[in-house]
N, C-alpha and C positions, 0 to 999 in steps of 0.2 A: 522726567519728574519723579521726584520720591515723596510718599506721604506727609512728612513732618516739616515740608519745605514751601516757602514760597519765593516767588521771582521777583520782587518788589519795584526794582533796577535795575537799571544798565545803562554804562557809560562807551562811550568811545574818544579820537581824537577830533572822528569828523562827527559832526551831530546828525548827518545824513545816515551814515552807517549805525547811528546807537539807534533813529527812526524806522531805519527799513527792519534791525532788529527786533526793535519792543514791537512795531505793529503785525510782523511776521509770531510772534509767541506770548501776544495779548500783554505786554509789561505796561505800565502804566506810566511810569515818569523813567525817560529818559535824559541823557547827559552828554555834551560835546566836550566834558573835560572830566578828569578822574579827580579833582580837588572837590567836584560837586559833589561827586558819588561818596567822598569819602566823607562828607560835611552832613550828609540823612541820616539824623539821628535815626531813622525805622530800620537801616541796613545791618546785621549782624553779620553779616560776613559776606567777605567777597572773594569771587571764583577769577585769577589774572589769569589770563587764557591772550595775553598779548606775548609780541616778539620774543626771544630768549633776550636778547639785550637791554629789555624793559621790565623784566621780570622783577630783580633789584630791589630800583627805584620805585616802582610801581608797588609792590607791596610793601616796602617802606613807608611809603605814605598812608596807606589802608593801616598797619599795624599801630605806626605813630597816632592815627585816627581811633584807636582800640577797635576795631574792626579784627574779627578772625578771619584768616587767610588761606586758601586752598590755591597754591600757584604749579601753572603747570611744570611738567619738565622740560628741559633740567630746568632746577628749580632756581641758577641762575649761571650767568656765563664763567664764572671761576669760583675758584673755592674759598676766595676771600671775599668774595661776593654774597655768598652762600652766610658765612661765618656772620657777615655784618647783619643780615638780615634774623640769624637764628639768635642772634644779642639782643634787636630791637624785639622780636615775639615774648622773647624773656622778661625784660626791660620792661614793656607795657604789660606785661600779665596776659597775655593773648594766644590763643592757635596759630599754628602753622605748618601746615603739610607739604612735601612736593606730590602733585598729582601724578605721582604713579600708578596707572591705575591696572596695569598689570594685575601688583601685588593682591588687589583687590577682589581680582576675577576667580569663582571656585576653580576653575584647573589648578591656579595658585595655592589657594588656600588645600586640594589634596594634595598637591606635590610637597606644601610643607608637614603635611599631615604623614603620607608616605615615608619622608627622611624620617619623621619622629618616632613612628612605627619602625624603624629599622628594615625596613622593604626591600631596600638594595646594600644594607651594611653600614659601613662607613663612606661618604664621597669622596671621591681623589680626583677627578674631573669632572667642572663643567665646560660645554662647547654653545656658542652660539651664536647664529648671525644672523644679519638684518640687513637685507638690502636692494634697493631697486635703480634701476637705468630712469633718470630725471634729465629731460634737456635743460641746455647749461642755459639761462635766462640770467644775465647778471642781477636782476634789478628783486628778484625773486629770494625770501629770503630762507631759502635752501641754501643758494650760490653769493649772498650781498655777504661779504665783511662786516658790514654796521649791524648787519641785524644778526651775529651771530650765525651765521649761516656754517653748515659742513655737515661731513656725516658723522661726525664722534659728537656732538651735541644734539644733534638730533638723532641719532639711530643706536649709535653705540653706548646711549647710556641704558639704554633699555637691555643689551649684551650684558655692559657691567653689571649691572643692579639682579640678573636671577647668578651671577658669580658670586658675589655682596651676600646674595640670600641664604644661601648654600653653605660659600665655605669661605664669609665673614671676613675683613677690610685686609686686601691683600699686603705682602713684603715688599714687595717691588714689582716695578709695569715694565717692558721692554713693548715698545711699538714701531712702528713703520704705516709709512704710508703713500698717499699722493695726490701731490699739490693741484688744483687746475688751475685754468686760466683766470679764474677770479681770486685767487690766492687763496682758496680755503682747500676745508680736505675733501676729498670726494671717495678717497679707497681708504680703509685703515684697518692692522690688524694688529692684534696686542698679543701679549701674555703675560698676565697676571698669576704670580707667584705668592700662594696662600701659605699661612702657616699649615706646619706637617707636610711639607713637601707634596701640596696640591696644587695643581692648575687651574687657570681659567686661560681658555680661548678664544677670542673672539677676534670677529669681524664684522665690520660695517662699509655701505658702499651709498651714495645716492645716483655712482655712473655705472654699475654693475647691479643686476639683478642674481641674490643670492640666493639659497633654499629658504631662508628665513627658519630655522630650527634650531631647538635646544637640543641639548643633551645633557641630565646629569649619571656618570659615571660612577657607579661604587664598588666595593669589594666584593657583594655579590648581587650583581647584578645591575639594573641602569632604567631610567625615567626618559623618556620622548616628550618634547613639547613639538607637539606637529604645526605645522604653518597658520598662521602665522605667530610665532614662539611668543610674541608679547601680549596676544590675545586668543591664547589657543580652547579649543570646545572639546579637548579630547586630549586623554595622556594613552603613553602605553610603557606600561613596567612589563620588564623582561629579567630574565635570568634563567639556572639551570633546568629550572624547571616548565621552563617556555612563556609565551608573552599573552599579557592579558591588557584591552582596549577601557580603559575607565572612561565613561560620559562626563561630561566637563561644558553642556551649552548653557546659554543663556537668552533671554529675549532681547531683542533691540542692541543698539550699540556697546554697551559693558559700562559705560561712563558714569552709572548711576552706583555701584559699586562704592566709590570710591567718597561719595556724597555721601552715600549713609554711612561712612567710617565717620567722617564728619562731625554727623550729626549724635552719632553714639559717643562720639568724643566729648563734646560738648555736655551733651548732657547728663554725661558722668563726672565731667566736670576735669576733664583732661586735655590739657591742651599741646598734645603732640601724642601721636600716633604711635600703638606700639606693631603694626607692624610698617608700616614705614615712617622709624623715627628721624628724627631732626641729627642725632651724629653718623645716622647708616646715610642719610644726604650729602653730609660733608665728605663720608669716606668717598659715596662716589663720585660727588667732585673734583677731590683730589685725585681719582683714579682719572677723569678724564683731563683734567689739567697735566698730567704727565704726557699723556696719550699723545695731548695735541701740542705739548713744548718738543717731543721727542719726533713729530711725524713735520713739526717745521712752522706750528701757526704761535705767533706771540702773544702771549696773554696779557 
């Protein structure tokens, strides 16, 4: 919970699941469909924390509602997806964020403080993976086709986006990967080719457990995001002069971050995010729509 917020609502597709919800975190009126939710004049804005492949739709309907929208990542399953949606937030006068809540977390905000300060130079590499061994469950939407399932939509956008952060919407992606038996990706590994002849490395897995670590790289010297790289409590910058541990925790799960960006948003009367804006979204949409035409999945 954050101070300046309250929980009013919440909807589901089953009315079972929005009950066991509201009565689990005290909500008051719940909903077995999202045209209801969109329909309470009391709701100022809504948190889509549903499938990737419902992301869309689902805040399409809350925006066209004028409702402000906080939707998770990826913020939807292609970049033309993405695009329709950043027209209708326009279009209605309204918010719209992808819930990256990384960007949100202080490790983040010193690692961008760090680059700004000139800490390690100029960057010419970032490296970073995300990955863990998930049994293959078809129906599970990790592994389901319908629900957007893979590892480049769910793991490796969070690889892309501290690339994104760093050294800004790549030249070109070259990836690979590998297919499983439910046709989506489950290994993948890119490189992203930044302006000034800078890299991004990544890889993502949901059938491989990886270190899960960043790295950004510069001309003198280099930033750690230790495990796990998307929600990390600790940096450690290094160089000639040897490495120093910077504190970076937080209480409770981090997700509260990302709400108060939110709510500052609003309240200043801004409706898109200047550090995770609405065209740093699309770039990295488009970076993972290469990723996953190049490693074999159809968009």
């Amino acid at each position: 919970m954050v101070p300046d917020g309250t929980i009013v609502a919440v909807a589901s597709r089953a009315i079972e699941r929005a009950d066991a919800f509201a009565d689990r975190f005290d909500i008051a009126r719940r909903y077995g469909d999202y045209e209801s939710l969109a329909a309470d004049a009391d709701v100022d804005a809504v948190y889509v924390a549903t499938p990737h492949s419902l992301h869309a739709a689902n805040s399409i309907l809350f925006l066209g509602a004028n409702k402000h929208v906080l939707c998770e990542k990826p913020l939807a399953v292609t970049a033309r997806e993405v695009e329709t949606m950043v027209q209708a937030a326009r279009a209605n006068g309204v918010f719209l964020m992808e819930a990256m809540w990384s960007r949100f977390l202080p490790a983040y905000r010193i690692l961008v403080d760090l680059l700004g300060e000139g800490r390690i130079g100029d960057p010419l590499v970032v490296e970073a993976d995300f990955g863990f061994r998930a049994p293959v469950e078809p129906d599970h939407r990790l592994f389901a086709p319908a629900l957007a399932g893979g590892a480049t939509l769910d793991l490796a956008v969070y690889t892309v986006q501290l690339c994104t952060l760093v050294l800004g919407a790549p030249e070109r992606v070259v990836a690979d990967g590998v297919i499983g038996s439910t046709a989506i990706d489950e290994v993948v590994a890119a490189i992203l080719h930044h302006p000034g002849d800078r890299l991004g490395v990544i890889t993502a897995a949901i059938r491989a457990t990886l270190a899960c670590r960043g790295r950004v790289t510069g001309t003198q010297g280099w930033i750690d995001l230790y495990p796990f790289m998307h929600h990390p409590e600790w940096l450690v910058i290094g160089g000639a002069a040897g490495t120093e541990r910077i504190e970076a925790g937080y209480e409770g799960e981090g997700l509260r971050f990302q709400v108060m960006e939110v709510h500052a948003c609003l309240a200043a009367g801004r409706l898109e995010s200047t550090i995770m804006p609405l065209d740093e979204s699309l770039v990295v949409a488009r970076v993972l729509d290469q990723i996953r035409s190049q490693v074999g999945i159809g968009l």
